[in-house]
Legacy VTK file of the C-alpha trace (Angstrom):
# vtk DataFile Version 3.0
C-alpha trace
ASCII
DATASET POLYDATA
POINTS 147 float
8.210 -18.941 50.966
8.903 -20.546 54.052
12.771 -21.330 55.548
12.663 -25.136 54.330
12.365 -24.027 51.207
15.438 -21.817 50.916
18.762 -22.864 49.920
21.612 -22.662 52.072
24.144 -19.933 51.607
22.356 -17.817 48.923
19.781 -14.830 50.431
16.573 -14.417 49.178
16.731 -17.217 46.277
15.372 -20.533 46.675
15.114 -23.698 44.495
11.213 -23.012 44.147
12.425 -18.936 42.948
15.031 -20.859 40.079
12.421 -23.769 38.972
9.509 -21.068 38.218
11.398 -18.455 36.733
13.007 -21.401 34.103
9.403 -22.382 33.964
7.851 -19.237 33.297
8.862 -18.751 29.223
8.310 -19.921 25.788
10.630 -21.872 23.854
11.373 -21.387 20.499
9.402 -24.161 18.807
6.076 -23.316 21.351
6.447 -19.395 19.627
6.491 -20.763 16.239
3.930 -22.952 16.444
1.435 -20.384 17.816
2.862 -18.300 15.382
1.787 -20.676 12.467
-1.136 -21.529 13.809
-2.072 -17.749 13.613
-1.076 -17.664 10.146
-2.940 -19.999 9.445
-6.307 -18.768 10.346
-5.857 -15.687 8.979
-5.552 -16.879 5.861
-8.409 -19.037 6.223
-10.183 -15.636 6.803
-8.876 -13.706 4.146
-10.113 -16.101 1.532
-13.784 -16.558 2.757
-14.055 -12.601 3.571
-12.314 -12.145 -0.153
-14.844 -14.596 -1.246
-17.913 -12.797 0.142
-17.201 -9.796 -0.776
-17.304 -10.924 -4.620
-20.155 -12.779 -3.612
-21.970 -9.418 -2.336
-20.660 -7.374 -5.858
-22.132 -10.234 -7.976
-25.482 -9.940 -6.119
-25.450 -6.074 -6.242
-24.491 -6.619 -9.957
-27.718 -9.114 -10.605
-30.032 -6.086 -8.442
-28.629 -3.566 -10.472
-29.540 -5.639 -14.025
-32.634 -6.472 -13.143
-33.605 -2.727 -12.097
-32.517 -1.141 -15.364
-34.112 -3.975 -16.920
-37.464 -3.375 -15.206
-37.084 -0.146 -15.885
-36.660 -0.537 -19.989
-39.735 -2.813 -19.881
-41.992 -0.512 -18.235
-40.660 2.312 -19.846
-41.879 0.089 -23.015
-45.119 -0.574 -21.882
-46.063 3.090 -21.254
-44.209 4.330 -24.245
-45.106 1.959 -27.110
-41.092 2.416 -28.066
-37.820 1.401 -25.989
-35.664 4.123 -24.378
-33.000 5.876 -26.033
-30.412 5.628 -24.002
-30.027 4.922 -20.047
-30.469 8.599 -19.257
-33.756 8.764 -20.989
-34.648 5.947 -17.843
-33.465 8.848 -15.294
-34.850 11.964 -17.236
-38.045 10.186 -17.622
-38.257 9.089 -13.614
-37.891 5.106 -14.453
-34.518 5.211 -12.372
-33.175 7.934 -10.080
-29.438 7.643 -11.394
-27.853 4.795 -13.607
-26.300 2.541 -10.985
-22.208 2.170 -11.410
-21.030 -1.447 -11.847
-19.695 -3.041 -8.575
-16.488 -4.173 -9.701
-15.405 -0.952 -11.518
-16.600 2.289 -11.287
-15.022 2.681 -14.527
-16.874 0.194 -16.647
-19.745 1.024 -18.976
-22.855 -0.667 -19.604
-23.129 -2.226 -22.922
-26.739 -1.913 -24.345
-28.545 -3.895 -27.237
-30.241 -1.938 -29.593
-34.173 -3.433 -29.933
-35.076 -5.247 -33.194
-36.617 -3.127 -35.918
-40.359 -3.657 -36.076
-42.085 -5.099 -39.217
-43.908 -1.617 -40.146
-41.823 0.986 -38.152
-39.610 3.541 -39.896
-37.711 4.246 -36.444
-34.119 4.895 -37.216
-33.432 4.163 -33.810
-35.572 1.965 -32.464
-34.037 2.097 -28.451
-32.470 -0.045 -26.304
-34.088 -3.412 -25.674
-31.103 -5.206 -23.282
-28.150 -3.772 -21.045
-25.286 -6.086 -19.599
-22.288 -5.405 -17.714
-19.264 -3.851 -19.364
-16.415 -5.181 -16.684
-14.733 -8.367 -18.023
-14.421 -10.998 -15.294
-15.494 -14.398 -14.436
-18.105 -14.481 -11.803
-18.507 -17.708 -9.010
-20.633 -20.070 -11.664
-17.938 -19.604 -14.007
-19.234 -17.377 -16.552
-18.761 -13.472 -17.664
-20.248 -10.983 -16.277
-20.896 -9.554 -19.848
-22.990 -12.645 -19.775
-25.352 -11.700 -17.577
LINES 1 148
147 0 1 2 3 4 5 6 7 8 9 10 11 12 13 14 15 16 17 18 19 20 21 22 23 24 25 26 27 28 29 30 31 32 33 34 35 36 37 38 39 40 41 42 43 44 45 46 47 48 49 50 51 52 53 54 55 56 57 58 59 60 61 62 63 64 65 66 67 68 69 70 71 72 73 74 75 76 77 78 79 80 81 82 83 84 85 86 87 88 89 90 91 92 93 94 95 96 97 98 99 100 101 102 103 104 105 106 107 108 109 110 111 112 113 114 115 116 117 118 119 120 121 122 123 124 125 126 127 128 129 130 131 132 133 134 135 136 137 138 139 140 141 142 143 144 145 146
């Protein structure tokens, strides 16, 4: 900063020093705005990351189904009968382990027992179906026990 610049009668301070240094912060309103705008996107994020991580427990759920479907059906086809239970399908080699359901640990899997067959005297004739045991609403609007 050059002499012409100064102001008289005050050392080291000029008018240039005062302007920038009242220049140089945020007011207020400016904070809160950026603030918002912040909020704002993160929110936006939190839904569509909440939403895709449904989106990738639904589609593990539909994997999982179809496996331990598959599984019952070929287990059928070499058997002539359906499986007793879902451990028979791991005991037998159809599935390594019986898959826990996405959304809970917790839940079980609800199986449907086969028909009976015309001539057979099974008293239990297997499981023919398994669905999901955790009640919720998936994306399309219906239950997972749907499935």
């Amino acid at each position: 900063m050059d002499k012409s610049q100064m102001v008289p009668g005050f050392r080291g301070s000029g008018v240039l020093r005062s302007r920038a240094s009242a220049e140089a912060g945020w007011t207020l309103i400016e904070l809160l705005i950026v603030l918002s705008i912040i909020v704002i996107m993160a929110s936006m994020a939190l839904v569509t990351y909440t939403q895709s991580v449904k989106a990738a427990r639904e589609s593990a759920l539909h994997s999982d189904l179809f496996l331990m479907r598959d599984a019952i059906e070929q287990y059928y086809a070499d058997k002539g009968k359906y499986p007793d239970s879902l451990q028979t399908l791991v005991s037998e080699g159809y599935i390594r382990t019986i898959p826990k359901n996405p959304f809970d640990a917790n839940a079980e899997w609800i199986t449907t027992p086969a028909p009976a067959q015309a001539g057979g005297g099974a008293t239990d004739p297997g499981i023919y179906d398994v669905k999901s045991g955790y009640n919720g609403t998936g994306m399309d609007g219906t239950q997972y026990s749907d499935w």
